[in-house]
MMTF fields as JSON, N, C-alpha, C and O atoms, coordinates in Angstrom:
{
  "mmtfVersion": "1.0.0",
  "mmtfProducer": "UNKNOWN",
  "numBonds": 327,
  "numAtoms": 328,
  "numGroups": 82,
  "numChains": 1,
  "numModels": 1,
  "chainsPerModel": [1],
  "groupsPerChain": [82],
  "chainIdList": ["A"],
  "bondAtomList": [4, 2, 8, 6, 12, 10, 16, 14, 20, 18, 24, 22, 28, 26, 32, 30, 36, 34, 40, 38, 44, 42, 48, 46, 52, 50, 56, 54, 60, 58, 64, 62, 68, 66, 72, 70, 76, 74, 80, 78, 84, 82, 88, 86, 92, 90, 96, 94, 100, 98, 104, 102, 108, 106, 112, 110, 116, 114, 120, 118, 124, 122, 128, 126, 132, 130, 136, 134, 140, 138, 144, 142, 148, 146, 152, 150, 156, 154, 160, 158, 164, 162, 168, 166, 172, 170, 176, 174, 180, 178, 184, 182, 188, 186, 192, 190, 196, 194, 200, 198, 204, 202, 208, 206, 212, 210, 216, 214, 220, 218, 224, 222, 228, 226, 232, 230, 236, 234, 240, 238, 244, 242, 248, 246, 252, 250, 256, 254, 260, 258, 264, 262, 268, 266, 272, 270, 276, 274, 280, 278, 284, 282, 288, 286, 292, 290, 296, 294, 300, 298, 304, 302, 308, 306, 312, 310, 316, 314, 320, 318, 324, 322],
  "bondOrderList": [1, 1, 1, 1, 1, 1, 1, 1, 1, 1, 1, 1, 1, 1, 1, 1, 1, 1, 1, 1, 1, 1, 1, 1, 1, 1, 1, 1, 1, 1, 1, 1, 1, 1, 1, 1, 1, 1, 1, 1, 1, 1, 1, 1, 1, 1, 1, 1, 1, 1, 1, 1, 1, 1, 1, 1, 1, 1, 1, 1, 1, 1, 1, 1, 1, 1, 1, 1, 1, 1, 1, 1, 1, 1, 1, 1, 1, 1, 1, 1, 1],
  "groupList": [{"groupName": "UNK", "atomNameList": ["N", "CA", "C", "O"], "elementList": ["N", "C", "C", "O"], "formalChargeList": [0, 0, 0, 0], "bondAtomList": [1, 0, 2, 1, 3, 2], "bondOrderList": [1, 1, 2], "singleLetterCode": "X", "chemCompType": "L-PEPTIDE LINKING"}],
  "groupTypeList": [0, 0, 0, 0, 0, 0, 0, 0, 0, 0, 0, 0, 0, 0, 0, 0, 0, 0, 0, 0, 0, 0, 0, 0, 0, 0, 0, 0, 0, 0, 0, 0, 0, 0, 0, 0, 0, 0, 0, 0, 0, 0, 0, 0, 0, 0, 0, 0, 0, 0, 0, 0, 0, 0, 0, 0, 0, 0, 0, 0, 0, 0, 0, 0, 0, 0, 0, 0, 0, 0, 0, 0, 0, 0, 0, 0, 0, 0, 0, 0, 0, 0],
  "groupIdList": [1, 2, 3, 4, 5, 6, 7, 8, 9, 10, 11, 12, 13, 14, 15, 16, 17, 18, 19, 20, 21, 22, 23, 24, 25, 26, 27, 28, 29, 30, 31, 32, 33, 34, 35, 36, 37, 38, 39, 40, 41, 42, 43, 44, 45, 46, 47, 48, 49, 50, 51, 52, 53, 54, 55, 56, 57, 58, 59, 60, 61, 62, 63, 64, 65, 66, 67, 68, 69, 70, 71, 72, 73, 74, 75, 76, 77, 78, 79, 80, 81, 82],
  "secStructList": [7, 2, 2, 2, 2, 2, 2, 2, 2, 7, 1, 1, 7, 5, 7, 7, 3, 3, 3, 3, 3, 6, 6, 3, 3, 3, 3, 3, 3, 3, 5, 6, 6, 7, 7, 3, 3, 7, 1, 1, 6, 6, 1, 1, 1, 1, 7, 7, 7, 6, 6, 1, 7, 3, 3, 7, 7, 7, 1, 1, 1, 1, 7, 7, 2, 2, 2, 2, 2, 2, 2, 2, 2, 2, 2, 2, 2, 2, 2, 2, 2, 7],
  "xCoordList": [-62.039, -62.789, -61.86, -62.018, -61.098, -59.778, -59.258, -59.347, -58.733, -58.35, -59.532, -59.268, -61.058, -62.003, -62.214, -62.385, -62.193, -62.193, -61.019, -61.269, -59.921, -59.156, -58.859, -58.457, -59.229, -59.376, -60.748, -60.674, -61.751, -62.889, -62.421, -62.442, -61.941, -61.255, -60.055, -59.867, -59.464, -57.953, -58.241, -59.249, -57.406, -57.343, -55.941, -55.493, -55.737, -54.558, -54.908, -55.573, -54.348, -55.118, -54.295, -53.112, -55.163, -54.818, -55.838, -56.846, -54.945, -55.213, -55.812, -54.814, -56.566, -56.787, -56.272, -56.356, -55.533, -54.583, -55.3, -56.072, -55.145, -55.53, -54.38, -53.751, -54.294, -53.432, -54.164, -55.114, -53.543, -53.882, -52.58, -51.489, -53.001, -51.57, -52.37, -53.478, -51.213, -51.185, -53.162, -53.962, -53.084, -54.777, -55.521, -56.472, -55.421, -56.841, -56.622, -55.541, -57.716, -57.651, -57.461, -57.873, -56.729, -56.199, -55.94, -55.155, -56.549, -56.522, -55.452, -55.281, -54.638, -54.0, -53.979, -54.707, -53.402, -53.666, -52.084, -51.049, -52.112, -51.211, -51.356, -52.27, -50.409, -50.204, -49.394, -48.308, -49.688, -48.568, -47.284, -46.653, -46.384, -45.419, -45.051, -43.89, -45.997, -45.909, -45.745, -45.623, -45.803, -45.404, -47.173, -48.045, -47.053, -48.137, -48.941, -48.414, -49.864, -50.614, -51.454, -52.547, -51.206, -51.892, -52.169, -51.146, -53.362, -53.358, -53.15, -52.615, -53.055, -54.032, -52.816, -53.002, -51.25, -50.462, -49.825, -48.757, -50.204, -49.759, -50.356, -49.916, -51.653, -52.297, -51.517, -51.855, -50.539, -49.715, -48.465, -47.884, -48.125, -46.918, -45.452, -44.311, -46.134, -44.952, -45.557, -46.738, -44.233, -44.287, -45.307, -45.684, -45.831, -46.744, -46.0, -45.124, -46.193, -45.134, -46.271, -47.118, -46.131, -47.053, -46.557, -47.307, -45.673, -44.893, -45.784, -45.795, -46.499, -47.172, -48.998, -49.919, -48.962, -50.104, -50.826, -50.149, -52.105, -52.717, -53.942, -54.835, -53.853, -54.832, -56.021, -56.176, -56.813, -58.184, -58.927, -58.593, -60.127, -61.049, -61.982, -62.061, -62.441, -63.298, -64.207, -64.116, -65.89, -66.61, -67.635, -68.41, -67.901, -69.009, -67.798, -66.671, -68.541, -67.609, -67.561, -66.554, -69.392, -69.274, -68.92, -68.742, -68.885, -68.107, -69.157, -70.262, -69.171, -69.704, -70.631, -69.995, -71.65, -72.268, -71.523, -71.727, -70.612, -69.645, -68.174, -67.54, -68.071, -67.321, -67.531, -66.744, -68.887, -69.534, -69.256, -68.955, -69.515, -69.428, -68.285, -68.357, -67.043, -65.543, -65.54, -65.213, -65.915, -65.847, -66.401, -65.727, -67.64, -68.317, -67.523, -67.422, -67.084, -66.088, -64.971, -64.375, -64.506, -62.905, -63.528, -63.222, -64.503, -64.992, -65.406, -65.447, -65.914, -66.275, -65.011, -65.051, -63.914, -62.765, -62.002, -61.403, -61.91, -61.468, -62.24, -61.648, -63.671, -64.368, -63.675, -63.435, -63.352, -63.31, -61.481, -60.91, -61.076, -59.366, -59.422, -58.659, -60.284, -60.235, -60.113, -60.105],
  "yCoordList": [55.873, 54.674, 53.496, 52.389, 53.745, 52.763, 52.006, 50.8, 52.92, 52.153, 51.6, 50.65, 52.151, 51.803, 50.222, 49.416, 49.928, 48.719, 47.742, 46.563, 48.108, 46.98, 46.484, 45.347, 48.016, 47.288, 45.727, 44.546, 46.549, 45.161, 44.261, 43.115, 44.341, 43.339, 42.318, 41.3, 42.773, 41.967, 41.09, 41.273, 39.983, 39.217, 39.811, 39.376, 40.67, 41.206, 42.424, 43.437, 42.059, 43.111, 44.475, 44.579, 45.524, 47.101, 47.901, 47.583, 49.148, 49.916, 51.643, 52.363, 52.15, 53.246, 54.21, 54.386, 55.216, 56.277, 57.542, 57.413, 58.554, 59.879, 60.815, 60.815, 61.699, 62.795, 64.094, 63.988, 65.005, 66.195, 66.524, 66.781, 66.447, 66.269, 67.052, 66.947, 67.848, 68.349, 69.17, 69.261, 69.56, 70.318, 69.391, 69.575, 68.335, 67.352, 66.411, 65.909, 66.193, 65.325, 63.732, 63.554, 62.674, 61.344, 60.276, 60.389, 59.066, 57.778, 56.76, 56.511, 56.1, 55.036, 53.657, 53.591, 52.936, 51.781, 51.508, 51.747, 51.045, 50.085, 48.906, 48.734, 47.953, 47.057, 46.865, 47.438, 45.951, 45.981, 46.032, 46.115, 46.027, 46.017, 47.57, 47.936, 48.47, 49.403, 50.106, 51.278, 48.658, 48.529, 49.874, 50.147, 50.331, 51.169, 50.892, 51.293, 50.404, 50.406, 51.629, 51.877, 52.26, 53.409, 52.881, 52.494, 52.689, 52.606, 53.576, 53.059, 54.642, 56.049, 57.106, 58.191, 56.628, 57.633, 58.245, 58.853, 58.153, 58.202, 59.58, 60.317, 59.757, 60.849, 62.33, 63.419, 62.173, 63.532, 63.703, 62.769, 65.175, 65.301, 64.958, 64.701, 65.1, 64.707, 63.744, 63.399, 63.124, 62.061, 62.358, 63.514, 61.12, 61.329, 61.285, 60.422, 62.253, 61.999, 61.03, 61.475, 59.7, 58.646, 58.649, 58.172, 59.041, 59.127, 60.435, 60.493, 61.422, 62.625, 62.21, 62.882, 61.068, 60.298, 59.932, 59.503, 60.259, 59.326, 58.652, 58.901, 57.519, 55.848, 56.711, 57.6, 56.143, 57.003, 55.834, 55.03, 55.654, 54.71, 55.328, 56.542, 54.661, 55.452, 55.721, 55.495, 56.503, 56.532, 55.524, 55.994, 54.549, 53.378, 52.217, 52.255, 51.044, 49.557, 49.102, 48.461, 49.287, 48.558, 49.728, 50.931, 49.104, 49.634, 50.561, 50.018, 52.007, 53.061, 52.812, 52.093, 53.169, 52.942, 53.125, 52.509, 54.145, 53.923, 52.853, 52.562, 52.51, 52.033, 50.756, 50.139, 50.215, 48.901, 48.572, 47.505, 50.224, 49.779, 49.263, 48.044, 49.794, 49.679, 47.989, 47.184, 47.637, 46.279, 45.642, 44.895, 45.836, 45.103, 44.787, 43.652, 45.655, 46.058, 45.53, 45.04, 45.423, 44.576, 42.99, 42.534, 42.516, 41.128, 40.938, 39.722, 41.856, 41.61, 41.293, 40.683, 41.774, 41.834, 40.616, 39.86, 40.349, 38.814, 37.972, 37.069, 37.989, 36.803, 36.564, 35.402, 37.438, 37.29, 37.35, 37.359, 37.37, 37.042, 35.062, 34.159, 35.089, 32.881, 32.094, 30.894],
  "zCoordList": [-124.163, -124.448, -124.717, -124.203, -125.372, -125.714, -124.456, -124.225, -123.745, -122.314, -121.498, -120.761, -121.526, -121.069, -121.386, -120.471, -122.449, -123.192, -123.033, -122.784, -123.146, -122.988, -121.612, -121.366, -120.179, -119.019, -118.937, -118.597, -119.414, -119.352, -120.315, -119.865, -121.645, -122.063, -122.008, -122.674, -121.229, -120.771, -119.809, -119.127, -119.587, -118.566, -117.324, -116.263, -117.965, -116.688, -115.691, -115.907, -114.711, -113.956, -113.939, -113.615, -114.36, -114.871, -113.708, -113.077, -113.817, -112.819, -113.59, -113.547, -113.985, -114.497, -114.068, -112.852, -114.907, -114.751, -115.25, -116.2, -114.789, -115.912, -115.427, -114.368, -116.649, -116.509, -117.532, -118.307, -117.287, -118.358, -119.071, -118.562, -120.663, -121.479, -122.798, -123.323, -123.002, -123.899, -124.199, -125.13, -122.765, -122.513, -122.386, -121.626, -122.916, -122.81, -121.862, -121.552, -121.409, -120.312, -121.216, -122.363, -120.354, -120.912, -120.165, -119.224, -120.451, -119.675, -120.141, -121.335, -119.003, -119.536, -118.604, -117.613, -118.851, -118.081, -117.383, -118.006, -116.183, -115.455, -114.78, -113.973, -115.08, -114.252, -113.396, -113.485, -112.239, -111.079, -111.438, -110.384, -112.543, -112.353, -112.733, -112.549, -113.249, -113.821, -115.256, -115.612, -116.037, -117.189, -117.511, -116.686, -118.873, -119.086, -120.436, -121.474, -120.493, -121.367, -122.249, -121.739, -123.214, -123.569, -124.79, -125.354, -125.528, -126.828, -127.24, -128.22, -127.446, -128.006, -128.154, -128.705, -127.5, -126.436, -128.458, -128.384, -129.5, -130.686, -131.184, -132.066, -130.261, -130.827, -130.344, -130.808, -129.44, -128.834, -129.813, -130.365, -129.943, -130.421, -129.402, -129.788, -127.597, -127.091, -126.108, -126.147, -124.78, -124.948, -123.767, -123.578, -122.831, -122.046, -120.855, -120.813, -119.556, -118.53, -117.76, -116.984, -118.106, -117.267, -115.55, -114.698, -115.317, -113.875, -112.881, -111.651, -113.874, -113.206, -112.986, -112.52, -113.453, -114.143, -112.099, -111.165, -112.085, -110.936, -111.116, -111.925, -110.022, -110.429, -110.054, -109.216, -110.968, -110.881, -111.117, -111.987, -110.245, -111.254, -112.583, -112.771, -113.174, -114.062, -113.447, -112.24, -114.131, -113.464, -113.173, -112.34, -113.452, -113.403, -113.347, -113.84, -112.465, -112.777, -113.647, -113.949, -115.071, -115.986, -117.08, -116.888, -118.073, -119.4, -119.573, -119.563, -119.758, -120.342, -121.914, -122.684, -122.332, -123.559, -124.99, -126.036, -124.716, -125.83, -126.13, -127.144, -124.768, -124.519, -124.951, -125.668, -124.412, -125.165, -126.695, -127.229, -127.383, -128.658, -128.927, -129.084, -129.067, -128.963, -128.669, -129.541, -127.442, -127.283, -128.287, -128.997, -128.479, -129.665, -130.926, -131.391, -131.333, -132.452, -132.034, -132.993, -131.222, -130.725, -131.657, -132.758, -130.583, -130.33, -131.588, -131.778, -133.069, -134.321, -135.188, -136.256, -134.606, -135.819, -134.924, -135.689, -133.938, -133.074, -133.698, -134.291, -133.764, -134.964, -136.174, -136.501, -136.823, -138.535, -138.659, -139.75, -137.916, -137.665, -137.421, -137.764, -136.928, -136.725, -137.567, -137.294]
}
């Protein structure tokens, strides 16, 4: 959901990644230059091999129902930071 969100939230253009790490399946983000966006990559004890990683889209164009929330919640704590 994390990466779900900051793809619809960013103004840069990111490319959706998944890999299977550490058993669980896991999303991260890229941009053209390859640089990697993972919020989340904190929750593994090791590191993520983003290089074994392939561009996947998610499954829907728009943001998933949980995913919404997350946004919502981004866009609530961006209010009260002004």
């Amino acid at each position: 959901m994390a990466s779900e969100a900051l793809f619809h939230l960013s103004d840069l253009t990111l490319y959706p990644h998944f890999i299977r790490h550490e058993g669980s399946p896991h999303w991260y983000l890229k941009d053209e230059s390859g640089t990697v966006y993972d919020l989340t990559a904190a929750q593994f004890k090791t590191e993520v091999p983003y290089d074994l990683g392939v561009r996947k889209g998610f499954l829907t164009k728009k943001p998933s129902k949980r995913t919404k929330i997350v946004m919502r919640r981004v866009k609530n704590v961006r209010a009260l930071c002004k």
